[in-house]
C-alpha distance (Angstrom), angle and dihedral (degrees) to the residues before:
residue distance angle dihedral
X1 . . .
X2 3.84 . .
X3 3.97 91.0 .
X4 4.10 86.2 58.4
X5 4.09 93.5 45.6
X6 4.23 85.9 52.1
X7 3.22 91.2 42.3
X8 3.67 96.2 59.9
X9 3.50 96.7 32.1
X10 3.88 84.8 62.0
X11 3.44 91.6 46.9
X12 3.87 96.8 50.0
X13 3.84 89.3 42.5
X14 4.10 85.9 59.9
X15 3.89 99.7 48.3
X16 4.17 85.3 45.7
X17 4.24 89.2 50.5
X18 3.99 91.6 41.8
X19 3.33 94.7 34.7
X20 3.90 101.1 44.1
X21 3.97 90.1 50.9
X22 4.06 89.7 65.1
X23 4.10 87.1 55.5
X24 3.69 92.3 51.6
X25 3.69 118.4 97.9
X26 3.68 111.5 -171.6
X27 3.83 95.6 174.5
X28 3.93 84.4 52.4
X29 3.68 92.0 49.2
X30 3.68 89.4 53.6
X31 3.59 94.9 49.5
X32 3.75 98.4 50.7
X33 3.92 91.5 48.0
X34 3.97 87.9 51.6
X35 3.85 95.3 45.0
X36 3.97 80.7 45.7
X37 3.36 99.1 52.1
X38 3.84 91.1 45.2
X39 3.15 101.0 47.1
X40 3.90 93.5 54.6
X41 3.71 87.9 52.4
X42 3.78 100.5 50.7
X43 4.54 80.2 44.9
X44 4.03 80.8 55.4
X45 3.73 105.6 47.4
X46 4.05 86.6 37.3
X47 3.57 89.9 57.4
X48 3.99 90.5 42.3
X49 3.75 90.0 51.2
X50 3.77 94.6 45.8
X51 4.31 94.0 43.9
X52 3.78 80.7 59.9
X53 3.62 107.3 52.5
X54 3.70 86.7 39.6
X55 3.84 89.7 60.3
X56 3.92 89.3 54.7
X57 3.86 102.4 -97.3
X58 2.97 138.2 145.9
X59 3.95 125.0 -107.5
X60 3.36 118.8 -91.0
X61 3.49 129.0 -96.4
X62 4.02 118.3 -127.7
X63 3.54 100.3 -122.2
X64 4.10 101.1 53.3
X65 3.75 93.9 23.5
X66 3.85 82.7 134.6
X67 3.46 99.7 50.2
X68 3.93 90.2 48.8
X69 3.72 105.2 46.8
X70 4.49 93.8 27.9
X71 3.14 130.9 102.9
X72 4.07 90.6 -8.3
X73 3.58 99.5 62.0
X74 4.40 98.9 24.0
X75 3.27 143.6 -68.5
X76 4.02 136.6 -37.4
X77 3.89 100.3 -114.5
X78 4.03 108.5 -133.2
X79 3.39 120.1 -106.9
X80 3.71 121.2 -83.5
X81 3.81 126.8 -126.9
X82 4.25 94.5 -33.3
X83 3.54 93.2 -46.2
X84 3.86 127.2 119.5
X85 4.09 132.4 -128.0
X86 4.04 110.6 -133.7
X87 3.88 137.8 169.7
X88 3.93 132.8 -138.5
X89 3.74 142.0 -168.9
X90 3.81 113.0 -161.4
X91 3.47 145.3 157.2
X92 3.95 92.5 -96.4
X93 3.86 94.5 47.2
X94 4.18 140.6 -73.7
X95 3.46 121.8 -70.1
X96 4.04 150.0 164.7
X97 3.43 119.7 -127.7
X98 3.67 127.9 -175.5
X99 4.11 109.8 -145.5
X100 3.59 155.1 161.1
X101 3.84 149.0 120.9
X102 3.55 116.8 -40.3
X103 4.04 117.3 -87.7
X104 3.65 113.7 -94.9
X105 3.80 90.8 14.9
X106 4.29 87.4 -80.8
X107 3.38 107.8 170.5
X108 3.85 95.8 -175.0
X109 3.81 90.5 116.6
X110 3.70 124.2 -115.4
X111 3.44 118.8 -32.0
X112 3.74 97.3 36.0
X113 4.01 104.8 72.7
X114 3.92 119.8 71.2
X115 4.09 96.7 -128.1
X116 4.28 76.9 60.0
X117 3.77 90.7 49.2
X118 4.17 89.2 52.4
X119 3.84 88.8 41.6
X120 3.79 90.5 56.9
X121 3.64 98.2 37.9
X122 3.83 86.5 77.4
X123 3.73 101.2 60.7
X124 3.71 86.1 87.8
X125 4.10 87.6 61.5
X126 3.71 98.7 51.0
X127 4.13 124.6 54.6
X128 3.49 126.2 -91.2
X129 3.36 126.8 -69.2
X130 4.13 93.3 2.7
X131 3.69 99.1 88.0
X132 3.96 120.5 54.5
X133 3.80 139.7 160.9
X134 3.61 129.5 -142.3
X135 3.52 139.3 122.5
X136 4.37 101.6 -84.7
X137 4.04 118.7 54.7
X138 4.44 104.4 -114.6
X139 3.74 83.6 11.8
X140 3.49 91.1 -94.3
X141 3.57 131.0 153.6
X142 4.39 133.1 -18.0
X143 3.76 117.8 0.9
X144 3.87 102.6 -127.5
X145 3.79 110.7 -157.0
X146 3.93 121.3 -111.2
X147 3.55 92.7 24.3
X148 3.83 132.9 115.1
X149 3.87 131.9 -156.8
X150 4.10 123.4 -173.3
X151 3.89 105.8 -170.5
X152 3.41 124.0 -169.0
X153 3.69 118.4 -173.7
X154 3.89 128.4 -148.0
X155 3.35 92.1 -176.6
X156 3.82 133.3 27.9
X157 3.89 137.4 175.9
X158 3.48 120.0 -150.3
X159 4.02 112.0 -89.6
């Protein structure tokens, strides 16, 4: 009787392993961890941004944005999946923007590389028209190949 329960415990234990590994998306995983990570980072600098205009100051100036807004008002979120956190003053606004080359060195353009995919999955999160992803932080300037750019604006004039 024993011999029969092992048997079929081995037996269910096989179609669970081969079966499971069908179900399992690493790509997926990847994407939601990225998006994750992101998306706590953009929450963090946000919040940053926000503590300091709230406390009367003034906005920040692109090149000591870190200086201004850390440690005072939080904490520098790490970098997420090779990419880089920056800061920029511009005629259309200030924003953060979370950037770098392409995952894998894809240079398929936007759209076509899974970091891209994670990136745009968080439009839906933030309001209209204040979250974008291309391939240039503010949309400004060239559009260098194999490179990806999340802006998110704090503040945004009218185009």
């Amino acid at each position: 009787m024993n011999i029969i329960q092992a048997i079929f415990a081995l037996a269910l234990m096989g179609m669970v392993v081969a079966g499971g590994i069908q179900y399992v998306n690493p790509s997926a995983m990847a994407k939601s961890r990225v998006a994750s990570q992101a998306d706590s980072g953009f929450s963090v600098l946000e919040g940053a941004y926000r503590s300091r205009q709230a406390s009367g100051a003034a906005v920040p100036a692109a090149d000591g944005w870190q200086a201004a807004l850390f440690p005072a008002f939080g904490t520098m979120p790490p970098a997420v999946s090779g990419l880089s956190w920056s800061y920029g003053v511009q005629a259309e606004g200030t924003w953060f923007c979370l950037s770098g080359p392409l995952s894998g060195g894809a240079a398929g353009g936007v759209g076509s590389d899974p970091v891209t995919g994670a990136l745009t999955s968080l439009a839906t999160r933030r309001p209209e028209g204040l979250y974008e992803v291309t391939r240039t932080c503010g949309g400004a300037g060239g559009e260098p190949a194999g490179t990806v750019a999340a802006t998110l604006w704090m503040q945004r004039m009218a185009r």
